[in-house]
Structure formats: C-alpha cells, structure tokens
C-alpha positions as CSV (number, residue, x, y, z in Angstrom):
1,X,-6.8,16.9,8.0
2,X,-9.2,16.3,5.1
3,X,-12.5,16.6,5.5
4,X,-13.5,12.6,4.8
5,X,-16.7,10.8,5.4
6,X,-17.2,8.5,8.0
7,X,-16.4,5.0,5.9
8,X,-13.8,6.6,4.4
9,X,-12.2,8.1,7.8
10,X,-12.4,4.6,9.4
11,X,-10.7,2.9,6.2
12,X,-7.9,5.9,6.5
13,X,-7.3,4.9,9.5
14,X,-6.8,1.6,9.0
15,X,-4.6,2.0,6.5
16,X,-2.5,4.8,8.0
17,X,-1.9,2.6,11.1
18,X,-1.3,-0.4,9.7
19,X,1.7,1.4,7.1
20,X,2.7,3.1,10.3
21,X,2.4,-0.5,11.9
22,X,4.8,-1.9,9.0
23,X,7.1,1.2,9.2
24,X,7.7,0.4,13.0
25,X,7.8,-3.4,13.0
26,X,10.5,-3.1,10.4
27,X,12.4,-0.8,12.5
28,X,12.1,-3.2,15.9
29,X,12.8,-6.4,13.5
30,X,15.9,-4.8,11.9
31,X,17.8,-2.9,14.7
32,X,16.2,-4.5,17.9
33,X,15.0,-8.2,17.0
34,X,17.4,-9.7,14.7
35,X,20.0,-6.9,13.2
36,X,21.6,-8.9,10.2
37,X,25.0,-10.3,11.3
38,X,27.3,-9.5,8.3
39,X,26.0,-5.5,7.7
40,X,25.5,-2.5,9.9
41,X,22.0,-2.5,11.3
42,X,21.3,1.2,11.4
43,X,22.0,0.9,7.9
44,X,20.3,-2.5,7.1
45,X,16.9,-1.0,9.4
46,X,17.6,2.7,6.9
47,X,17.6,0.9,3.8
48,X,14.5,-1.3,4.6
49,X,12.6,1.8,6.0
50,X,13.0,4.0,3.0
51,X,11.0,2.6,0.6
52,X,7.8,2.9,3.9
53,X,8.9,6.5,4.1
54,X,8.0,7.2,0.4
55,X,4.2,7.6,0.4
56,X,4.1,9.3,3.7
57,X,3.2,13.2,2.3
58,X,0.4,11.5,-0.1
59,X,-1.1,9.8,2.7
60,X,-1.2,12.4,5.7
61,X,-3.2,14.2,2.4
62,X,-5.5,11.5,2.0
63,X,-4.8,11.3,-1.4
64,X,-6.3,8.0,-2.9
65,X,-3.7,7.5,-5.3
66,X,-1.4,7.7,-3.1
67,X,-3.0,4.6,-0.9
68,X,-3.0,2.9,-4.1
69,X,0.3,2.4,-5.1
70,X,1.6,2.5,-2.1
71,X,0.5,-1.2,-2.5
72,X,3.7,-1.7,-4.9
73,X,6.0,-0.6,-2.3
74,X,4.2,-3.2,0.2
75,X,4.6,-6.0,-2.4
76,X,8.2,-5.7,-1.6
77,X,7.5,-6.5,2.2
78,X,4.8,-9.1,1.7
79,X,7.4,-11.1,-0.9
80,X,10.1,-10.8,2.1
81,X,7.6,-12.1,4.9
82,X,6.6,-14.9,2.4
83,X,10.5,-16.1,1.9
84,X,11.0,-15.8,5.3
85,X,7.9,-18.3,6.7
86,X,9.7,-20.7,4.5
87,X,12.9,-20.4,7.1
88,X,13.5,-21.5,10.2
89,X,14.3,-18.5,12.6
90,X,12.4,-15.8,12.3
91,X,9.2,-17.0,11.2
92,X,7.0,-15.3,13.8
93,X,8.8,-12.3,12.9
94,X,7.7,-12.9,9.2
95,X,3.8,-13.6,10.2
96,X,3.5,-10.7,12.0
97,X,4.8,-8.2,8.9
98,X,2.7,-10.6,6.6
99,X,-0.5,-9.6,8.8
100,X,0.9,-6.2,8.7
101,X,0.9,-5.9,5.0
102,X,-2.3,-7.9,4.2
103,X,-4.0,-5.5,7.0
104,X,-2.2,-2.4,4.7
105,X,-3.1,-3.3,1.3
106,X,-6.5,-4.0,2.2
107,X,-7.3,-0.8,3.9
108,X,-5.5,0.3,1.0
109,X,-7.4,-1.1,-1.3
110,X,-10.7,0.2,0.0
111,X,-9.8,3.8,1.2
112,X,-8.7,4.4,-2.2
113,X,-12.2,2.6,-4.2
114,X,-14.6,5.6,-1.1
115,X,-12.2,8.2,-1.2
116,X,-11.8,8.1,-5.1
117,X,-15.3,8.1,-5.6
118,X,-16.3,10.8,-2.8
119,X,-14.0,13.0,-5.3
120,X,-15.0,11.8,-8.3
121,X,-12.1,10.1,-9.4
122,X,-12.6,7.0,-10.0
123,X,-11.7,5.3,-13.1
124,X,-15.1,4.4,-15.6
125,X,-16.0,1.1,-15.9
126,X,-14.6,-0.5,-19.0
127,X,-17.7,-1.4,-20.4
128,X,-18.4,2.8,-20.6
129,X,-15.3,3.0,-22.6
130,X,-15.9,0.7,-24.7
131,X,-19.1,2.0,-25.4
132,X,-17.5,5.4,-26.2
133,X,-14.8,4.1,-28.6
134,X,-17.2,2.5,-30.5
135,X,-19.5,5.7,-31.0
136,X,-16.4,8.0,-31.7
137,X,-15.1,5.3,-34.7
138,X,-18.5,4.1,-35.8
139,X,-19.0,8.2,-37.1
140,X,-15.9,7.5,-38.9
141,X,-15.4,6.2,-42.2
142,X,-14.1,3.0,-43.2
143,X,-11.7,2.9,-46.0
C-alpha cells in the first residue's frame, strides 16, 4: 500500500469499496437476483463485470487518475440504474446500484482532487494558463 495521508486514505477507501460495492452488486443482480431470461447469465453477469474489472491495477496503486476516469466506466452503470427506475420490476435493484455509483464517483471525485495534489499533479488553474499564453505571445511580434 501507498503511503497516503489521512483524508486521502479515508476517501480511498471509500471509493475502493464502493467500486468493489458496484462490482459485487452487479454480480448478485446478474447471476443471483434477476439473470436475464433470453441469454446465459454467467455470460450476461461476465460481460457486465468487465468493464468494473478495468481500473482495478490503477486503483489498488492509488493512482489518482486512475479514480478519475474510472468515473466514465461508472457512467455506463449509473445510465443503466437510471433506465431501469423508470421500469417496473427491478427498481429496488436499480436504486441500490444508483447509490452505489453516486457513492463511487464521488469518492472518486475527491480521492483523485487530495491525492493529485499530495503529488503534485494537479492540473493549473485556467486562469494560470492563461496568464502564461499571454506572456509567451505578447514577446512575440505581430505581423
């Protein structure tokens, strides 16, 4: 393990459990809860797994990046968890993976902002850029 501070450990943690929350849930949902009637459901729970499995190495490194877009792959879930509150059925089943992934991107969110800034990796602000640009083209010479 990384060495982290201690905001930044609690946030990790959060976020770890909660994509490890996601990763599970899907699992129980697809195989257990409500396998889909028309398709295999070790297949159906493989292919909506894979795309959790993705970030995994990033994240057990605490890398912040990693935590960040990770949030692309969770858009994926909360768009599905959003359809399916819509539907009659399985709409407890769809609240619980929408908390999941709000609870995710969040800690997301956050453990990337403390952990990118404990390394010094943040992005500047845009107003610092702009100042930069305009002292690097106002040497220059108009034509």
């Amino acid at each position: 393990m990384v060495n982290l501070t201690d905001s930044s450990r609690r946030w990790y943690y959060l976020a770890f459990s909660t994509h490890w929350g996601s990763l599970l849930w899907v699992i129980i949902w697809q195989f257990w809860l409500s396998p889909h009637p028309h398709f295999n459901a070790i297949t159906m729970t493989l292919l909506w797994t894979a795309p959790l499995l993705l970030p995994i190495k990033g994240m057990l490194k605490a890398q912040p990046y990693t935590f960040a877009w990770a949030n692309f792959i969770l858009m994926l879930y909360f768009l599905h968890a959003l359809t399916l509150l819509t539907l009659a059925g399985e709409q407890i089943f769809a609240a619980v993976e929408l908390g999941l992934c709000l609870g995710a991107f969040v800690a997301n969110i956050v453990f990337a902002r403390i952990r990118g800034r404990e390394l010094k990796t943040h992005l500047p602000r845009l107003s610092q850029v702009e100042k930069e640009e305009q002292e690097r083209f106002s040497n220059h010479s108009k034509y």
